[in-house]
N, C-alpha and C positions, 0 to 999 in steps of 0.2 A: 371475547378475547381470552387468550391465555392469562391463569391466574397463579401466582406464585404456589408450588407444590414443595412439600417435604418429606423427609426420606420413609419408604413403605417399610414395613414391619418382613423380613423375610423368615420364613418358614425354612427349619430346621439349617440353621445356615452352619456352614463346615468353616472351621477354625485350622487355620495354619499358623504356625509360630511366625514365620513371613508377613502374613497378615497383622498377626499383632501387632511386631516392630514397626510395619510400614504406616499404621492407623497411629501409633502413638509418636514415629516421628512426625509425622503431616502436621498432629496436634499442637508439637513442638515449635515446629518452623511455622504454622500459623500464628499461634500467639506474640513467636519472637518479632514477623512481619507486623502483625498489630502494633507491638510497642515501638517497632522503628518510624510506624508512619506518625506516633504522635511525636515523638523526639524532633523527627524531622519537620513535620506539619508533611509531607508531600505524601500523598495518596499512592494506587495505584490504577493500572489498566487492565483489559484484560484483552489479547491479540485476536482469541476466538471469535470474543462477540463485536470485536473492530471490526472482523472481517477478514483477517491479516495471518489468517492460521490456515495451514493445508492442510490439517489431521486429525485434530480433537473434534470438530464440530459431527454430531453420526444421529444419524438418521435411525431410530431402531427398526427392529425388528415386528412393533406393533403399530408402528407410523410415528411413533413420540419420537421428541428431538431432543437431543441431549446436548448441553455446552462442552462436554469432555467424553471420552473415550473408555474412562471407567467409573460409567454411571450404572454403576451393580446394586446402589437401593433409592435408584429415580429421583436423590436430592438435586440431580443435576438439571431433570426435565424444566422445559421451559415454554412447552407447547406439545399440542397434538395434532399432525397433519389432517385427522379426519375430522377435527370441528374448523381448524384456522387455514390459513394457504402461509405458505413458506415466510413469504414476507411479513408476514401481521405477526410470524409467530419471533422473525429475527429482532423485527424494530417493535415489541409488543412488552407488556408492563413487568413479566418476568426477566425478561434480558435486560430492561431497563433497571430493574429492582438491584439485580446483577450490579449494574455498569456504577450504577450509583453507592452502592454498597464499596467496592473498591475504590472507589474514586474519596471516597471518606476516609479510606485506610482498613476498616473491615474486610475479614475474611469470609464472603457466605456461603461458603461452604467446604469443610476440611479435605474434598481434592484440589479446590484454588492452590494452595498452599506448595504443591508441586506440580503445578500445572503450566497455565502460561499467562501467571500475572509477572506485569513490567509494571517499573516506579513510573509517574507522571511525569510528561518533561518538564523542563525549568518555566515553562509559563505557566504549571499547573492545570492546564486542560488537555484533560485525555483526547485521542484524534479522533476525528466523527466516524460516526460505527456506517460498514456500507456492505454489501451485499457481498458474501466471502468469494475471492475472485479466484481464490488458490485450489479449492479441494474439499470435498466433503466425504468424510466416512460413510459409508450403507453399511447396517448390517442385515443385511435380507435373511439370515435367520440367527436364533440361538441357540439350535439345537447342534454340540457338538462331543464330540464323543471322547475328547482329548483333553485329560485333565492336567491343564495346566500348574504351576508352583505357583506364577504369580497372577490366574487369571483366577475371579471367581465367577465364574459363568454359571454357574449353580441357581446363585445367587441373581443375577441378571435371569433367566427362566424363570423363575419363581415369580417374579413382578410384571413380568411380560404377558398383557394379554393377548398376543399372536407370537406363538414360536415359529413361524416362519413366512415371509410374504410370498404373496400368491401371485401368479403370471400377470395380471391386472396390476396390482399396486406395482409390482415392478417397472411395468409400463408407467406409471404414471410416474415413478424416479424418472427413469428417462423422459419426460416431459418435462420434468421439476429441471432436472440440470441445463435441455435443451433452452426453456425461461429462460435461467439464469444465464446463460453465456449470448443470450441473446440482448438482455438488460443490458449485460457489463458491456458489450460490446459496443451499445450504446450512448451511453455513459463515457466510454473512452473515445468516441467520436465528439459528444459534443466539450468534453474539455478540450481536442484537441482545436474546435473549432474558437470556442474559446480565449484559446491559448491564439492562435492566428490573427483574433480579433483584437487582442489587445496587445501585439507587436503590430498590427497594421494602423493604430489608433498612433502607436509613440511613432511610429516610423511619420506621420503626417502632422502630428503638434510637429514634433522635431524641425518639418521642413519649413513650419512656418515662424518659427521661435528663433530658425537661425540663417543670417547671412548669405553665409554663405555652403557649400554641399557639405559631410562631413568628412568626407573622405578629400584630406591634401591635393590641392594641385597647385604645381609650382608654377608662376607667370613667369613665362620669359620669353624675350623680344626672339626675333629670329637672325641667326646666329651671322658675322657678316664674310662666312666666304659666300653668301648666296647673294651678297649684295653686286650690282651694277660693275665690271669694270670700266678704269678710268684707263685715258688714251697717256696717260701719263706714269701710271703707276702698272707694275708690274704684278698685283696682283690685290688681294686683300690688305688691310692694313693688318688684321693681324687677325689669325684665329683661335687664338684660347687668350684667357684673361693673364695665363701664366708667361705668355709673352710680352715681350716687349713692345712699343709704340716705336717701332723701325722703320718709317716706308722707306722704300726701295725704288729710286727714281731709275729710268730706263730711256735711251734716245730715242728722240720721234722716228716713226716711220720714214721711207722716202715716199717724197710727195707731197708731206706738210710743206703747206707756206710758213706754218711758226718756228 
């Protein structure tokens, strides 16, 4: 299984004034995030390794997986696709290390910091971590010829032992993503089944728990112009309640004896 890794040592690394500010804000809003979780007691989470991220999670360039998108000295790695399978590496004791580290209020590692940790909700348990449904980064190589302000790809090369995947490992991304959309897909059938079973449970307590249907029906006699006429009376006694009790007497026929 994957074992918690820390940041590699990069070879002749190139310094931007950008860089600096950006390394020493990180350093800033980590620490000030620390002291707000003890203030508060409430932790945090982190979206990526919930599953709940469509961006940061990337795949390198040498099969290693990284939790964010600027993992330029591998403090981020969290697995490597050629000893682990995707899964072992998501739900595995560095992610774990990860999830628990936040959930305490710690920063482990100074990209969290700007990245996509969220406060715990008010019950205090982060949401259960599940297989990322949204999106995953590939970066099928490092080799690139465009020097960014705020990219250090340099850096990222240097610690990469494959600057670029090969037709084969490529194939095997698209296996890895077909897996997964095959999982979630799963997954989202049996909650939905689930979800069916336990409206079809309430829907059957209900019918024995109550009386009568739930849905109102109004009892009511049937209405009396459809009743019998009399040889006497000229018609209904009355057909709405907003009338009056009038009958209307009328002479016999000819031909009665009465």
């Amino acid at each position: 299984m994957a074992t918690p890794t820390t940041a590699r040592p990069i070879k002749n690394p190139k310094l931007r004034f950008n860089w600096i500010v950006s390394d020493a804000f990180r350093w800033s809003v980590g620490r000030w995030r620390e002291l707000r979780a003890k203030i508060s007691g409430r932790g945090y989470y982190c979206s990526v390794l919930a599953g709940d991220d469509d961006y940061n999670l990337t795949i390198n360039s040498d099969l290693t997986v990284s939790c964010n998108c600027q993992d330029t000295d591998g403090s981020g790695h969290i697995g490597d696709l050629r000893k682990n399978t995707f899964e072992e590496i998501f739900f595995g004791p560095t992610a774990q290390h990860f999830r628990d580290e936040l959930a305490k209020g710690n920063v482990p590692i100074p990209t969290c910091a700007r990245c996509a940790m969220r406060p715990l909700p008010e019950s205090g348990v982060a949401p259960k971590p599940h297989l990322p449904d949204r999106g995953i980064m590939l970066e099928n190589t490092v080799r690139c010829n465009v020097d960014c302000i705020g990219c250090a790809r340099e850096g990222a090369a240097n610690i990469r032992t494959s600057k670029q995947m090969t037709l084969a490992e490529l194939t095997q991304m698209g296996e890895l993503v077909a897996r997964l959309i095959a999982r979630i897909e799963l997954q989202n059938q049996q909650q939905e089944r689930d979800q069916a079973r336990s409206i079809t449970t309430s829907t059957r307590w209900n019918s024995f728990t109550s009386e009568y249907p739930q849905v109102a029906i109004a009892r009511r006699s049937a209405p009396n112009k459809f009743m019998l006429p009399s040889a006497e009376c000229d018609g209904p006694v009355r057909i709405s309640s907003k009338v009056p009790t009038v009958p209307t007497w009328t002479l016999s026929p000819r031909g009665n004896s009465r």
